[in-house]
mmCIF entry with sequence, helices, sheets and N, C-alpha, C, O atoms, coordinates in Angstrom:
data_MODEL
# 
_entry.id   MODEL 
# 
_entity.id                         1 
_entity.type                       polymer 
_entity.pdbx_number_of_molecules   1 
# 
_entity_poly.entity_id                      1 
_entity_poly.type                           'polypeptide(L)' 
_entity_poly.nstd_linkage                   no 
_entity_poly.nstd_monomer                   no 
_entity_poly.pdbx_seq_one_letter_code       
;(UNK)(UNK)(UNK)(UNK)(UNK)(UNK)(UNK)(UNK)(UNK)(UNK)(UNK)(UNK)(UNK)(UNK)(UNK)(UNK)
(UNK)(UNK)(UNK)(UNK)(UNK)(UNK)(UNK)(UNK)(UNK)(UNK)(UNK)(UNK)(UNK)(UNK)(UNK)(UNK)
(UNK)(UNK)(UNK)(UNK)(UNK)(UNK)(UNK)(UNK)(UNK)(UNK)(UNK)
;
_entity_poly.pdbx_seq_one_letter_code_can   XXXXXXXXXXXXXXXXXXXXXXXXXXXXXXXXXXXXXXXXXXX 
_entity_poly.pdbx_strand_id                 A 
# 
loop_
_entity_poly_seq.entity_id 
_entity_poly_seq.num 
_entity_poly_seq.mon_id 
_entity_poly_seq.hetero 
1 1  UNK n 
1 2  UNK n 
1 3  UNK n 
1 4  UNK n 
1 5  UNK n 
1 6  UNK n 
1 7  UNK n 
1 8  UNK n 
1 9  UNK n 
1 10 UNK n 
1 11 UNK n 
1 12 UNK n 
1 13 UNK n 
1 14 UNK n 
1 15 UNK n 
1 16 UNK n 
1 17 UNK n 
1 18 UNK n 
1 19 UNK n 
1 20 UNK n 
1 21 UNK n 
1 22 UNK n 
1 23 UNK n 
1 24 UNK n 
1 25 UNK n 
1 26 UNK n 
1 27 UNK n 
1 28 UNK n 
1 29 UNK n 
1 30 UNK n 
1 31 UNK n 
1 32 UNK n 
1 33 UNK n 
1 34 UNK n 
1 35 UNK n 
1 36 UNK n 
1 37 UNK n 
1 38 UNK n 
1 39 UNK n 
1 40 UNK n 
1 41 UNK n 
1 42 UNK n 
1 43 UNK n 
# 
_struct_asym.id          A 
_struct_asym.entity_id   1 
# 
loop_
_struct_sheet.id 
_struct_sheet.type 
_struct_sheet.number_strands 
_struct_sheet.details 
AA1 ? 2 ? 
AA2 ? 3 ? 
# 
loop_
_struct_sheet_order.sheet_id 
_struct_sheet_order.range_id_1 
_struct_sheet_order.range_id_2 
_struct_sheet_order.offset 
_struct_sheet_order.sense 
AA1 1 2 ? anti-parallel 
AA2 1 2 ? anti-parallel 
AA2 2 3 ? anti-parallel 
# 
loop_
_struct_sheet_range.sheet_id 
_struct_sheet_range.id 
_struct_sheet_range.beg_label_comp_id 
_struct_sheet_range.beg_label_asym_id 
_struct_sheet_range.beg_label_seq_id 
_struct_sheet_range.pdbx_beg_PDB_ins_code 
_struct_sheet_range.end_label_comp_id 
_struct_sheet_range.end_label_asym_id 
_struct_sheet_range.end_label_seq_id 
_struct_sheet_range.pdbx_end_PDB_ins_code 
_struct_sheet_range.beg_auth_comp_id 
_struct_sheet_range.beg_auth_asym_id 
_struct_sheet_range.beg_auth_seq_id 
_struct_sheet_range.end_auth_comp_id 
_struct_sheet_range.end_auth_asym_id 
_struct_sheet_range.end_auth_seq_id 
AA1 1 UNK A 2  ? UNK A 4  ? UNK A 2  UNK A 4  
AA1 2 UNK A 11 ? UNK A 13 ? UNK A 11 UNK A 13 
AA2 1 UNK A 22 ? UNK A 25 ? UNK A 22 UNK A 25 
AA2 2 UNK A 28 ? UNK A 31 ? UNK A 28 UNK A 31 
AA2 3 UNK A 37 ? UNK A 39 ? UNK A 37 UNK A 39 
# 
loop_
_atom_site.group_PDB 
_atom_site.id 
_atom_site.type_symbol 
_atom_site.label_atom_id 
_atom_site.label_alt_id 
_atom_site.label_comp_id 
_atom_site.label_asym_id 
_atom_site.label_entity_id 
_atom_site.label_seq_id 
_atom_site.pdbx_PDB_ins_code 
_atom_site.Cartn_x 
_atom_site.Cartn_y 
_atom_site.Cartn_z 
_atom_site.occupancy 
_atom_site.B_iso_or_equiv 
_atom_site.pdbx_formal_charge 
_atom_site.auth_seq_id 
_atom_site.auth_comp_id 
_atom_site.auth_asym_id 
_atom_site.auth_atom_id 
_atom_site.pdbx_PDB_model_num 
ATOM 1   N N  . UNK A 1 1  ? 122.756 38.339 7.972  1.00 0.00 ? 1  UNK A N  1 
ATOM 2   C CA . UNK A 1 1  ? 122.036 37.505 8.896  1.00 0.00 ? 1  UNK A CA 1 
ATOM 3   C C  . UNK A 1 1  ? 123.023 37.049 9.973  1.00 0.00 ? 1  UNK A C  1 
ATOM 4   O O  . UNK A 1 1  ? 124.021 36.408 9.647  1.00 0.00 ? 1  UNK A O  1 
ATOM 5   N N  . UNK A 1 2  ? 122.733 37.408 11.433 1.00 0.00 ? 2  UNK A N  1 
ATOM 6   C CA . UNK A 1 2  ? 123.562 36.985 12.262 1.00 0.00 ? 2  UNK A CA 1 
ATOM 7   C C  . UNK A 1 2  ? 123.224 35.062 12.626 1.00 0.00 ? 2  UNK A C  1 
ATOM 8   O O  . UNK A 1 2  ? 122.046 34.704 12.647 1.00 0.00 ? 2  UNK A O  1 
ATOM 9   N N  . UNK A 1 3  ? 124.044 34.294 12.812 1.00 0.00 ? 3  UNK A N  1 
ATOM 10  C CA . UNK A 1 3  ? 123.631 33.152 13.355 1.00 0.00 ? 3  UNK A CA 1 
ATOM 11  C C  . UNK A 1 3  ? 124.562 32.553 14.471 1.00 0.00 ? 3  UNK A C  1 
ATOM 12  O O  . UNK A 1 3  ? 125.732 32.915 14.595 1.00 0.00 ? 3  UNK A O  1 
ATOM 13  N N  . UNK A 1 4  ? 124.068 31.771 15.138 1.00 0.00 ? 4  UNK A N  1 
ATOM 14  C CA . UNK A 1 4  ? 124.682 31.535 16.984 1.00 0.00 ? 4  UNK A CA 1 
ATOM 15  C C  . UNK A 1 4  ? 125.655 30.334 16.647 1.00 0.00 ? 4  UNK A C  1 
ATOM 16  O O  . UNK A 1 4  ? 125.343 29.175 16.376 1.00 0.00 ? 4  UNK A O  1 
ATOM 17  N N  . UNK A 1 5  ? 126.676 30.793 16.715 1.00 0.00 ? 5  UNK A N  1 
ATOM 18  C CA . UNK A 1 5  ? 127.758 29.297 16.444 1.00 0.00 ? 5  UNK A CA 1 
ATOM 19  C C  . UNK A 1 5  ? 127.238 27.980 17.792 1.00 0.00 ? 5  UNK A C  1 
ATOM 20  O O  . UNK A 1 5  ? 127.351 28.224 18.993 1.00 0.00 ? 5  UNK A O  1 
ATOM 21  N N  . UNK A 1 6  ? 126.812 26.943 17.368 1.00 0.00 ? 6  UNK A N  1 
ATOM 22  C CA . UNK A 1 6  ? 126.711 25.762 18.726 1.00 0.00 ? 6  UNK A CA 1 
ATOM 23  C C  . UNK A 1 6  ? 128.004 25.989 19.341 1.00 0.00 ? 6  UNK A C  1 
ATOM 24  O O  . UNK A 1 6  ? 129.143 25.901 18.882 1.00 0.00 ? 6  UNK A O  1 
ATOM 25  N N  . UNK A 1 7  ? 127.495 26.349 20.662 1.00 0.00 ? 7  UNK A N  1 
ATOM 26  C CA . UNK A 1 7  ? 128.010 25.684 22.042 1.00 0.00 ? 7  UNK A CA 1 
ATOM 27  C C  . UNK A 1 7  ? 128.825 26.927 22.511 1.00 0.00 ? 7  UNK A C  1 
ATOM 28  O O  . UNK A 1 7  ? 129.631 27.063 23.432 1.00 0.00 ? 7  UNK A O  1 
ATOM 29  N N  . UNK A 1 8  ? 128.166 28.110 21.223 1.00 0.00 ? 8  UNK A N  1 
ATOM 30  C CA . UNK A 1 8  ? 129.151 29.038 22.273 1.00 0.00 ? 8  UNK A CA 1 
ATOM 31  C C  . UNK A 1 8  ? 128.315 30.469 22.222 1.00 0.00 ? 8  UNK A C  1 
ATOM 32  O O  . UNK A 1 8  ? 127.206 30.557 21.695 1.00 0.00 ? 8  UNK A O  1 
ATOM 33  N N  . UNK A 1 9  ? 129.063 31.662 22.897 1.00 0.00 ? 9  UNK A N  1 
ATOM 34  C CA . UNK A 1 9  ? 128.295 32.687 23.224 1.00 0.00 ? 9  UNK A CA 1 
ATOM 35  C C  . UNK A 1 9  ? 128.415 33.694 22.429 1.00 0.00 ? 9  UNK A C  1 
ATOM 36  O O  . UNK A 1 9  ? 128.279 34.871 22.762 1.00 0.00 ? 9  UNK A O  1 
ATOM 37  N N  . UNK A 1 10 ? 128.809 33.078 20.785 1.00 0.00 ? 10 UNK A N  1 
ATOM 38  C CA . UNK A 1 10 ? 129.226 34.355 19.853 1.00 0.00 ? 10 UNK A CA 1 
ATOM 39  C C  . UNK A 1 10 ? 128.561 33.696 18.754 1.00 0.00 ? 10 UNK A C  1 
ATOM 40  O O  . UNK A 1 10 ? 128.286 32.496 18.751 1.00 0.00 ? 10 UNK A O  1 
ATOM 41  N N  . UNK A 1 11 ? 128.227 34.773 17.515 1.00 0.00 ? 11 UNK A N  1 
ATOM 42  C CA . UNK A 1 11 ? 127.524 34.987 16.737 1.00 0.00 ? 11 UNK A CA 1 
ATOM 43  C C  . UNK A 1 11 ? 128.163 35.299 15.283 1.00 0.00 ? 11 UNK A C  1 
ATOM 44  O O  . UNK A 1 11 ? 128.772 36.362 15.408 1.00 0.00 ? 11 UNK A O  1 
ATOM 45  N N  . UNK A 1 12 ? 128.270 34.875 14.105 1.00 0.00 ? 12 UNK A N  1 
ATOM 46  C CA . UNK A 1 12 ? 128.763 34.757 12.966 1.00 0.00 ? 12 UNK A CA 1 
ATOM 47  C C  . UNK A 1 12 ? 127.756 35.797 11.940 1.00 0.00 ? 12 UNK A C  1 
ATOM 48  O O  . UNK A 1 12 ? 126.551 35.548 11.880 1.00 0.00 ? 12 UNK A O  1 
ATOM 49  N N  . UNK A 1 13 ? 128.205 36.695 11.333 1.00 0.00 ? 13 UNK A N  1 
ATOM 50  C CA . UNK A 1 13 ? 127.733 37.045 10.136 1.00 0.00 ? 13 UNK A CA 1 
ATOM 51  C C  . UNK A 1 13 ? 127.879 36.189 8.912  1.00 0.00 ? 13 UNK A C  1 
ATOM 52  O O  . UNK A 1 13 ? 128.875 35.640 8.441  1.00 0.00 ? 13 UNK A O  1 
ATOM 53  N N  . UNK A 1 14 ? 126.284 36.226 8.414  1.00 0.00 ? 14 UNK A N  1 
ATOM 54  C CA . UNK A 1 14 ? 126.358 34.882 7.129  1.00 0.00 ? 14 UNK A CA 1 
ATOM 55  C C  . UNK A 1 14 ? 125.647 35.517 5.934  1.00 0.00 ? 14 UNK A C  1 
ATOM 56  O O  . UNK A 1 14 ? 124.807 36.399 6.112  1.00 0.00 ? 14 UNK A O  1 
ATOM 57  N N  . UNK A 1 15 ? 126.046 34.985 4.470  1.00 0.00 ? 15 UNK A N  1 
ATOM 58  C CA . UNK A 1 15 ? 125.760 35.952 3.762  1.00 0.00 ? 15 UNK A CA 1 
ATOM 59  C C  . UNK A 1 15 ? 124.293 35.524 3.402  1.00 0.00 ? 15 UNK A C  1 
ATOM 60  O O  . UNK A 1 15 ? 124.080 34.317 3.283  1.00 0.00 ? 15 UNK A O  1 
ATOM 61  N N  . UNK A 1 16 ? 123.083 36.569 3.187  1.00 0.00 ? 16 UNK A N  1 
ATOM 62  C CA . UNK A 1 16 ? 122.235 35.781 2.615  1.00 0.00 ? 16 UNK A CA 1 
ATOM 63  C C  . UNK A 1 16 ? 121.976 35.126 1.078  1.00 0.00 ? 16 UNK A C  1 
ATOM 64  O O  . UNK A 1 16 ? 121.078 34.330 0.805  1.00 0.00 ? 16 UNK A O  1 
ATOM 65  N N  . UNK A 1 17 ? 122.729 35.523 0.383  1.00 0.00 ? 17 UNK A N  1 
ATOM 66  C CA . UNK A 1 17 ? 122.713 35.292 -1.108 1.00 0.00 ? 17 UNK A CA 1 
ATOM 67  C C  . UNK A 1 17 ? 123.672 33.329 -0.598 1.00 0.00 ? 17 UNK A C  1 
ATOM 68  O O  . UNK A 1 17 ? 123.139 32.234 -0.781 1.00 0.00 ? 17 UNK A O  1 
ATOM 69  N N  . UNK A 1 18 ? 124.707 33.508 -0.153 1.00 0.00 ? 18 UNK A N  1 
ATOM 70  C CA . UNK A 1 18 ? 125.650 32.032 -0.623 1.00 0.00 ? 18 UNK A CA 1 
ATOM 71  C C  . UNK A 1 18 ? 126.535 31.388 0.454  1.00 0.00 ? 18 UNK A C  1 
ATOM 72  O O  . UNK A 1 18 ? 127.593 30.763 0.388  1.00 0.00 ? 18 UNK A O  1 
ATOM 73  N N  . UNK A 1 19 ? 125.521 31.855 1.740  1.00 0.00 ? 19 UNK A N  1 
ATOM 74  C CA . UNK A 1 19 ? 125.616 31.249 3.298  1.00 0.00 ? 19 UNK A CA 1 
ATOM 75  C C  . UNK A 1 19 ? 126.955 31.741 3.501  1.00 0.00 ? 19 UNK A C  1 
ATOM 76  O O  . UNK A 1 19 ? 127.043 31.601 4.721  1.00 0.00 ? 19 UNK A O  1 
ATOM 77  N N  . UNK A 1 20 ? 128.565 32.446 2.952  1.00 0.00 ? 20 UNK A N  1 
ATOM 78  C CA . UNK A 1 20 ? 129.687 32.458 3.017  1.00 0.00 ? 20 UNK A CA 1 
ATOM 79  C C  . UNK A 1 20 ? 129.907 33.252 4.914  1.00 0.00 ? 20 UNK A C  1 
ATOM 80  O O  . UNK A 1 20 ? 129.052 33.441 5.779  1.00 0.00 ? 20 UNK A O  1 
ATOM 81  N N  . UNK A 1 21 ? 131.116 33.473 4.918  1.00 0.00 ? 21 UNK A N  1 
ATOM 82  C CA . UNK A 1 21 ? 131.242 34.614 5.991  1.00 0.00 ? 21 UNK A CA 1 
ATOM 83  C C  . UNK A 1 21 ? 131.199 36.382 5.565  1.00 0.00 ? 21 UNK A C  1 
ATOM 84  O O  . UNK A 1 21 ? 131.801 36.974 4.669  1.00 0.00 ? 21 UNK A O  1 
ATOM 85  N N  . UNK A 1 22 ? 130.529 36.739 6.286  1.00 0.00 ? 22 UNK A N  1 
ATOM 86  C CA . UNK A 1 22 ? 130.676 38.294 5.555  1.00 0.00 ? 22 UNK A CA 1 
ATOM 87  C C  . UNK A 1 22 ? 131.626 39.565 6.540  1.00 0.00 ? 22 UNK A C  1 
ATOM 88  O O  . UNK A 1 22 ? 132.062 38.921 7.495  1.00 0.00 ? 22 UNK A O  1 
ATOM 89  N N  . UNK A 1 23 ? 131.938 40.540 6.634  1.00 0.00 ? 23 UNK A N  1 
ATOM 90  C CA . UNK A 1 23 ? 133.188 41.349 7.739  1.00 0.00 ? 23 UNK A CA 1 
ATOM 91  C C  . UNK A 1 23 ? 132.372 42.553 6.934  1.00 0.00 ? 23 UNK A C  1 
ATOM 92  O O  . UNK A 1 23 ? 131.929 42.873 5.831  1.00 0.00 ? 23 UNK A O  1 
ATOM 93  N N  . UNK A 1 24 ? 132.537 43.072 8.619  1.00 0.00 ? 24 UNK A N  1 
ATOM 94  C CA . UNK A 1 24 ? 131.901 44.655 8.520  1.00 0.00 ? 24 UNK A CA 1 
ATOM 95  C C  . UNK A 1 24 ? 133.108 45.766 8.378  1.00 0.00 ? 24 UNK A C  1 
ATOM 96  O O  . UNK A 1 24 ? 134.275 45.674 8.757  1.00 0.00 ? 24 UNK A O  1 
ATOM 97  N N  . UNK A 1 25 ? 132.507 46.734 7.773  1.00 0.00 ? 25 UNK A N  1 
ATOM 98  C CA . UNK A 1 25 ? 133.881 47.473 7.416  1.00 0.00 ? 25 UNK A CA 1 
ATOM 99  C C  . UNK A 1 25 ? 132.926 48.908 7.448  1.00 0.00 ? 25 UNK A C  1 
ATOM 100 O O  . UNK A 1 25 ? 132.085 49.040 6.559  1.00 0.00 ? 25 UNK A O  1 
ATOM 101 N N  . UNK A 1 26 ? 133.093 50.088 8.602  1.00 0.00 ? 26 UNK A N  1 
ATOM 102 C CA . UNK A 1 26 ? 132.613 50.869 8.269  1.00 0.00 ? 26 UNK A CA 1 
ATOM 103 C C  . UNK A 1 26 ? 131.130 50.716 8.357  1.00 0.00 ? 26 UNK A C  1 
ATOM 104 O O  . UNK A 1 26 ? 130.892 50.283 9.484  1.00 0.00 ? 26 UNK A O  1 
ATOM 105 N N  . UNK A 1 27 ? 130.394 50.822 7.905  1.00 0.00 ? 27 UNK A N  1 
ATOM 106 C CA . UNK A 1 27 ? 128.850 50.760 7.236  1.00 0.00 ? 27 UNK A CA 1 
ATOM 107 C C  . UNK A 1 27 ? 128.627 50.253 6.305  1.00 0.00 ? 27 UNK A C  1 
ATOM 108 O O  . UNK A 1 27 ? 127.785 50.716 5.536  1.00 0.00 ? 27 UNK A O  1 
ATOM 109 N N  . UNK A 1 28 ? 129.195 49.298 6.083  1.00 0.00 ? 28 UNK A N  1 
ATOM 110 C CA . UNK A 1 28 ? 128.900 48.075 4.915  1.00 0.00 ? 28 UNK A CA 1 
ATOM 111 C C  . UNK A 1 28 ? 129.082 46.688 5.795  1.00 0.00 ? 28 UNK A C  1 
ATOM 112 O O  . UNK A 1 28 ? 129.790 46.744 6.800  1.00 0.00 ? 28 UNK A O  1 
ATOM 113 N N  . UNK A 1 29 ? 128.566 45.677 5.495  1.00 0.00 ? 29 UNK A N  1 
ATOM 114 C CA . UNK A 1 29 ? 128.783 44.278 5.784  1.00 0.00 ? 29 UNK A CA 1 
ATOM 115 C C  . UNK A 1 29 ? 128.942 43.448 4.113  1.00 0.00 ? 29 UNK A C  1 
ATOM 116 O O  . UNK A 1 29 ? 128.105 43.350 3.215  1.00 0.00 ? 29 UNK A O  1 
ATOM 117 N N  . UNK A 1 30 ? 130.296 42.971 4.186  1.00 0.00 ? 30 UNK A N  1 
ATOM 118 C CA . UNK A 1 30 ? 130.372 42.766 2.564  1.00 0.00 ? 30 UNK A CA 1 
ATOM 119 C C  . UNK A 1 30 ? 130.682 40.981 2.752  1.00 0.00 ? 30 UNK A C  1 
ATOM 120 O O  . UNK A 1 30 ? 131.212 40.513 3.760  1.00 0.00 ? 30 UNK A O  1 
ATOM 121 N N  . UNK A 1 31 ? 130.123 39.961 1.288  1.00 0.00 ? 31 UNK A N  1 
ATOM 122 C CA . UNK A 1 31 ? 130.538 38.651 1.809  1.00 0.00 ? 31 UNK A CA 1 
ATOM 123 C C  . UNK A 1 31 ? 131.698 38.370 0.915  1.00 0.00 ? 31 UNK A C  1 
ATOM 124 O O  . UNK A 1 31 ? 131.889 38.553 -0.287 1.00 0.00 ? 31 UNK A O  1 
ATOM 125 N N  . UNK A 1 32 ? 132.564 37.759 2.090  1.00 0.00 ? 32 UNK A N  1 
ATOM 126 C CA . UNK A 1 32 ? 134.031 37.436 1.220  1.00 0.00 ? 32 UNK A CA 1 
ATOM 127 C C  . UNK A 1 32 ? 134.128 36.570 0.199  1.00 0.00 ? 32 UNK A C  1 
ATOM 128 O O  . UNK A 1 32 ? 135.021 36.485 -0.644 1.00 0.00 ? 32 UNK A O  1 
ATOM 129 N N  . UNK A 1 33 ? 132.755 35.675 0.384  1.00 0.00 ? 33 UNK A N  1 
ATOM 130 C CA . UNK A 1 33 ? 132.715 34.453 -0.841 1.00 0.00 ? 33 UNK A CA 1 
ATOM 131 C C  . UNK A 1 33 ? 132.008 35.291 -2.347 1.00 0.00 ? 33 UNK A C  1 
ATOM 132 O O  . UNK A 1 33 ? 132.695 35.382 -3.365 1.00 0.00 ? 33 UNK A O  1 
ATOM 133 N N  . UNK A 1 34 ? 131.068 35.659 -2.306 1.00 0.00 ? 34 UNK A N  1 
ATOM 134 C CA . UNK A 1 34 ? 130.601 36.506 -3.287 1.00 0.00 ? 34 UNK A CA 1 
ATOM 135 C C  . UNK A 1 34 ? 130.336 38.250 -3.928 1.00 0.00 ? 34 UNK A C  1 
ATOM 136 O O  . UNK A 1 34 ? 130.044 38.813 -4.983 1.00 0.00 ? 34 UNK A O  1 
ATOM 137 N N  . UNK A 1 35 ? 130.622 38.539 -2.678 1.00 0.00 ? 35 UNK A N  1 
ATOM 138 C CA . UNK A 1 35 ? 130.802 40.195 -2.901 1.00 0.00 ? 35 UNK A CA 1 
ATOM 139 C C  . UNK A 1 35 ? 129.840 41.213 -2.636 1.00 0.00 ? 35 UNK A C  1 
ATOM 140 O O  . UNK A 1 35 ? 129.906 42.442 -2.619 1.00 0.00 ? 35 UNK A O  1 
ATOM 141 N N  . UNK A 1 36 ? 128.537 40.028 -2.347 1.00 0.00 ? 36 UNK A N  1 
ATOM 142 C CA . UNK A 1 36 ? 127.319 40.730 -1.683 1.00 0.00 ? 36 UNK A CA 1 
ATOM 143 C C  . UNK A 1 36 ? 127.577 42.053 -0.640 1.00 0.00 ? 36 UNK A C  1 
ATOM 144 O O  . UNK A 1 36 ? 128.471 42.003 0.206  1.00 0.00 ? 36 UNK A O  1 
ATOM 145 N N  . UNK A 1 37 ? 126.873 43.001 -0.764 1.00 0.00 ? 37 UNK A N  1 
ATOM 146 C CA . UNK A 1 37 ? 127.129 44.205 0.536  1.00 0.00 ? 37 UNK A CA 1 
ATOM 147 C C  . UNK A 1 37 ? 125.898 44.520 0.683  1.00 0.00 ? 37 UNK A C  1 
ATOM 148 O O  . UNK A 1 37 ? 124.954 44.429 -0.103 1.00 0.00 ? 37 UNK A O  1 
ATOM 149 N N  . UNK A 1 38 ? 125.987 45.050 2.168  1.00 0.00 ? 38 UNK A N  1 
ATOM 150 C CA . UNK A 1 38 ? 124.301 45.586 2.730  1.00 0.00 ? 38 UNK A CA 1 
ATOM 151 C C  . UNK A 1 38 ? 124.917 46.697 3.531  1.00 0.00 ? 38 UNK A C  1 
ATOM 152 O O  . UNK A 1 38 ? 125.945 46.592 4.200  1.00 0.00 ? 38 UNK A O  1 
ATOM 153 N N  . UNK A 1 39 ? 124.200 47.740 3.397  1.00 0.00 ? 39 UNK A N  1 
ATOM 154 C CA . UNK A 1 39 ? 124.737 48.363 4.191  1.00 0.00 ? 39 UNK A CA 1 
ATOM 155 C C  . UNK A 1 39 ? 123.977 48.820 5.162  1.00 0.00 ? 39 UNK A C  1 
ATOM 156 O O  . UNK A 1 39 ? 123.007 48.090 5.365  1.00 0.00 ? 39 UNK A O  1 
ATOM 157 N N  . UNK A 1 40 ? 124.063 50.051 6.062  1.00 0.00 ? 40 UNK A N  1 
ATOM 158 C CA . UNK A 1 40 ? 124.076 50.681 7.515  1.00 0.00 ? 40 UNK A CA 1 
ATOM 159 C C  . UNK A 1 40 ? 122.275 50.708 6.980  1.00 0.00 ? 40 UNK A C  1 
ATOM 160 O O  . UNK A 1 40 ? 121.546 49.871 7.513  1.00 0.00 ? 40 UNK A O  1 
ATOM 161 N N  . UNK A 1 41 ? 121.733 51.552 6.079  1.00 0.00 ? 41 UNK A N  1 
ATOM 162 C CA . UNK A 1 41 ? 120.674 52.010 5.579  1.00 0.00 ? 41 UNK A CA 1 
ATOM 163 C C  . UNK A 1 41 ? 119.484 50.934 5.185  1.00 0.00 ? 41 UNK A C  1 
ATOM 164 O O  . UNK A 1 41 ? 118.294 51.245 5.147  1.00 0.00 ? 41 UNK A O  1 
ATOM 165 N N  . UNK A 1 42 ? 119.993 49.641 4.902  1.00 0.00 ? 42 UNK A N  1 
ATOM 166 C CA . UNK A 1 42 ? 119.167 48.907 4.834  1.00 0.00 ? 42 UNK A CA 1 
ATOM 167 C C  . UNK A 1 42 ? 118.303 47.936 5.775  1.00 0.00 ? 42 UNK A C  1 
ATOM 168 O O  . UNK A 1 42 ? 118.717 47.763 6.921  1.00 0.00 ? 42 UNK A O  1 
ATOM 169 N N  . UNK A 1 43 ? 117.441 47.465 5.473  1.00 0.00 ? 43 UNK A N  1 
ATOM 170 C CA . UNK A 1 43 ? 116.323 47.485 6.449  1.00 0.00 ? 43 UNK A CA 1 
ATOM 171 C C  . UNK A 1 43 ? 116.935 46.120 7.039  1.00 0.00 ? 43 UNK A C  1 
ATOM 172 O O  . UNK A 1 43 ? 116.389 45.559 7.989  1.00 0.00 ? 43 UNK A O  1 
# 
């Protein structure tokens, strides 16, 4: 889930399972707090 940081013109990946930050790697988006991954293929 992308969400709009206040007050500025950039956008944070957030995990949906445990709100953490998540980093794209390739064709995965994985969250650093829990380990959740989604990848390229999913809807």
């Amino acid at each position: 889930m992308w969400v709009k940081v206040m007050g500025a013109s950039l956008y944070l990946l957030v995990c949906d399972i445990c709100g953490g930050n998540m980093m794209e790697r390739n064709c995965k988006i994985i969250c650093l707090n829990c380990g959740y991954t989604r990848d390229c293929s999913d809807p």
